[in-house]
C-alpha beads as a LAMMPS data file, in Angstrom:
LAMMPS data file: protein, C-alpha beads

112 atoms
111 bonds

1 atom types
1 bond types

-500.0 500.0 xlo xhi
-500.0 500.0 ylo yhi
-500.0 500.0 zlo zhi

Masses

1 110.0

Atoms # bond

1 1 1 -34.804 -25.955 -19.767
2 1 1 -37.911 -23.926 -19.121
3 1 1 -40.451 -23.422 -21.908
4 1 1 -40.032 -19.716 -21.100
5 1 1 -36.526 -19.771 -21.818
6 1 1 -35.627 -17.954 -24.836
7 1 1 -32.256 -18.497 -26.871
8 1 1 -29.300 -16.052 -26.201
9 1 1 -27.900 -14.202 -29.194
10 1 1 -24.088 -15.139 -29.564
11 1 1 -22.516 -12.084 -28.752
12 1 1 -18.794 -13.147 -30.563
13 1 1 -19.915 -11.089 -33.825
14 1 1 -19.134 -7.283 -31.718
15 1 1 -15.947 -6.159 -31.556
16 1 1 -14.731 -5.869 -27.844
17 1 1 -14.693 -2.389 -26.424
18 1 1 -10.786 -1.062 -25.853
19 1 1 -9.346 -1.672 -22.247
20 1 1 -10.279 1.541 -20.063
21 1 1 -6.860 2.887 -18.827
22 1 1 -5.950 2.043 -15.177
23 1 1 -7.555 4.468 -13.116
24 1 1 -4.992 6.628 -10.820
25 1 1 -5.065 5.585 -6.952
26 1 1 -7.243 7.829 -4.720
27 1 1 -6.862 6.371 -1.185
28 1 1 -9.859 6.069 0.959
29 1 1 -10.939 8.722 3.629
30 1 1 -10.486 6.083 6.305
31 1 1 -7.191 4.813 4.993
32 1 1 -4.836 6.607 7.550
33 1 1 -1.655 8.630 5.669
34 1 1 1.525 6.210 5.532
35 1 1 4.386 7.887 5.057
36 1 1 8.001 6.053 4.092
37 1 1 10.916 7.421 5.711
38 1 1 14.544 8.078 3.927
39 1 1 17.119 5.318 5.367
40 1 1 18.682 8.231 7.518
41 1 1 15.621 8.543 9.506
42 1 1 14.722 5.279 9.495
43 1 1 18.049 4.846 11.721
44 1 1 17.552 8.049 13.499
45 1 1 13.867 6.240 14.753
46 1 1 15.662 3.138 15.316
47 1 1 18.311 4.667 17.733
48 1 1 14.820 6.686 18.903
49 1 1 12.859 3.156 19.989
50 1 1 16.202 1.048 21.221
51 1 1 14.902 -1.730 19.440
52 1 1 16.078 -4.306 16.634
53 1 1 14.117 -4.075 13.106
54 1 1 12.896 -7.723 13.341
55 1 1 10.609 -6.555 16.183
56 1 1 8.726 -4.109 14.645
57 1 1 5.352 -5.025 12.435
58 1 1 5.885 -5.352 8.900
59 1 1 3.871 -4.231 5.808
60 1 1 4.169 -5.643 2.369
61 1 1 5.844 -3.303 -0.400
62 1 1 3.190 -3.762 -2.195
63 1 1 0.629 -2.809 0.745
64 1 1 -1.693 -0.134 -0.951
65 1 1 -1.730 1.935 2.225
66 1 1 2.039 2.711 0.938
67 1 1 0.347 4.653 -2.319
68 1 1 -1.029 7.040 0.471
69 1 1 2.618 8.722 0.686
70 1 1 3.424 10.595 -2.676
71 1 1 7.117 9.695 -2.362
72 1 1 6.481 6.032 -2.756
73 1 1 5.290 6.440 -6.303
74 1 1 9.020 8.021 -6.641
75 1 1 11.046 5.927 -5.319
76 1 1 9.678 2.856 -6.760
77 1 1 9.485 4.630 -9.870
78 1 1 13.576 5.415 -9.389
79 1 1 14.104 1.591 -8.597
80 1 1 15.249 2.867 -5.106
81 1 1 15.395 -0.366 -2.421
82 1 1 12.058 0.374 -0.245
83 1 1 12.644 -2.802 1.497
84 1 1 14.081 -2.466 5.351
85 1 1 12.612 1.083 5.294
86 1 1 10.368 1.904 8.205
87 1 1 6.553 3.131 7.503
88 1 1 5.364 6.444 9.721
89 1 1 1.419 5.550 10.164
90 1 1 -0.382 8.634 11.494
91 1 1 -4.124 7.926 13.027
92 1 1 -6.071 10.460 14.563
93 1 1 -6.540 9.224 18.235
94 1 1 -9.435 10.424 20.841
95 1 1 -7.291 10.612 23.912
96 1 1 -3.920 11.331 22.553
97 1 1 -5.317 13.323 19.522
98 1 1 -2.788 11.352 17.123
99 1 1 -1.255 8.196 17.161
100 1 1 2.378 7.272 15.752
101 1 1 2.888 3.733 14.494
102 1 1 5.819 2.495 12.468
103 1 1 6.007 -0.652 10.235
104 1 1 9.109 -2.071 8.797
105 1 1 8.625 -2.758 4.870
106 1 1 9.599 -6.339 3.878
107 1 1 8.582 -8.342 0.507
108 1 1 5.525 -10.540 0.648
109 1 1 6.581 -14.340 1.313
110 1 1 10.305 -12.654 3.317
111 1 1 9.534 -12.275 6.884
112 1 1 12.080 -11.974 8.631

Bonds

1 1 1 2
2 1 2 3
3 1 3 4
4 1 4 5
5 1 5 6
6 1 6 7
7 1 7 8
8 1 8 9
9 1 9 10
10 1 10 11
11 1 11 12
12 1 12 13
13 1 13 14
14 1 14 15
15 1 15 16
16 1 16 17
17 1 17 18
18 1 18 19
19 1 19 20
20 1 20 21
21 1 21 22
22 1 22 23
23 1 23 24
24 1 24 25
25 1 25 26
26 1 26 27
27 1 27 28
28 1 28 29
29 1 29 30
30 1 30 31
31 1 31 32
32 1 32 33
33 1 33 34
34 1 34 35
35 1 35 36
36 1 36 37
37 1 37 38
38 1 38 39
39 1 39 40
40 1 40 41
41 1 41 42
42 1 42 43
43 1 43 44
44 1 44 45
45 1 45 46
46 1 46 47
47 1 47 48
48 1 48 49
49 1 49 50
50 1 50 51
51 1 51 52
52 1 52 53
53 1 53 54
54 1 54 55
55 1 55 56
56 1 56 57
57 1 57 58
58 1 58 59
59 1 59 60
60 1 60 61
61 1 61 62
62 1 62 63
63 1 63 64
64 1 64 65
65 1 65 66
66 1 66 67
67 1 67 68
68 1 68 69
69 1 69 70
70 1 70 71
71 1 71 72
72 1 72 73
73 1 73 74
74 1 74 75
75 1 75 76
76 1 76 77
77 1 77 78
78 1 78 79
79 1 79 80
80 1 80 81
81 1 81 82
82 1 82 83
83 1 83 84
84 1 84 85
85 1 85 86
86 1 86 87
87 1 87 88
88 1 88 89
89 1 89 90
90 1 90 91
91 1 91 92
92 1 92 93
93 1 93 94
94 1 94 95
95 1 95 96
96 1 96 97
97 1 97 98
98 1 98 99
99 1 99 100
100 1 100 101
101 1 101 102
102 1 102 103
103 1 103 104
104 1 104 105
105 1 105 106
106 1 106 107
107 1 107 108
108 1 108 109
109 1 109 110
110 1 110 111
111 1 111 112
């Protein structure tokens, strides 16, 4: 201990402040827009690419990119299955002037 040191009041005497309420999502200007598709397209895109689910990228359920799309809040809120859905990600793009992506929703340690 330094001589300059000086002894720290004990703060356990105040009361602790009240827990701030969450604060609502606001995604971030670079986060591209996600955007979950019903089951019905999600087949109709399926048929679209000729390709089996597995091979598609996945995103978590809980990804917060999802929060982007103001459905999701919905249907998780309705306990509707999210899982197996396919994710529309739009990015602008220089060349093509936007770029499509899709991602196939899966929960976190279920990779398929």
């Amino acid at each position: 201990m330094t001589p300059s040191a000086a002894p720290r009041a004990r703060s356990s005497s105040r009361a602790k402040a009240p827990a701030a309420p969450p604060r609502p999502f606001v995604a971030h200007h670079l986060a591209p827009p996600h955007e979950v598709l019903s089951e019905a397209e999600s087949a109709a895109v399926m048929a679209k690419l000729a390709t089996a689910p597995e091979r598609l990228p996945k995103i978590y359920v809980s990804d917060p990119g999802l929060q982007t799309d103001p459905r999701y809040a919905a249907l998780k809120d309705s306990g509707e299955r999210l899982v197996g859905r396919l994710v529309r990600i739009r990015r602008p793009s220089a060349t093509a002037g936007e770029s499509v992506a899709y991602r196939l929703i899966v929960q976190p340690g279920r990779e398929e």
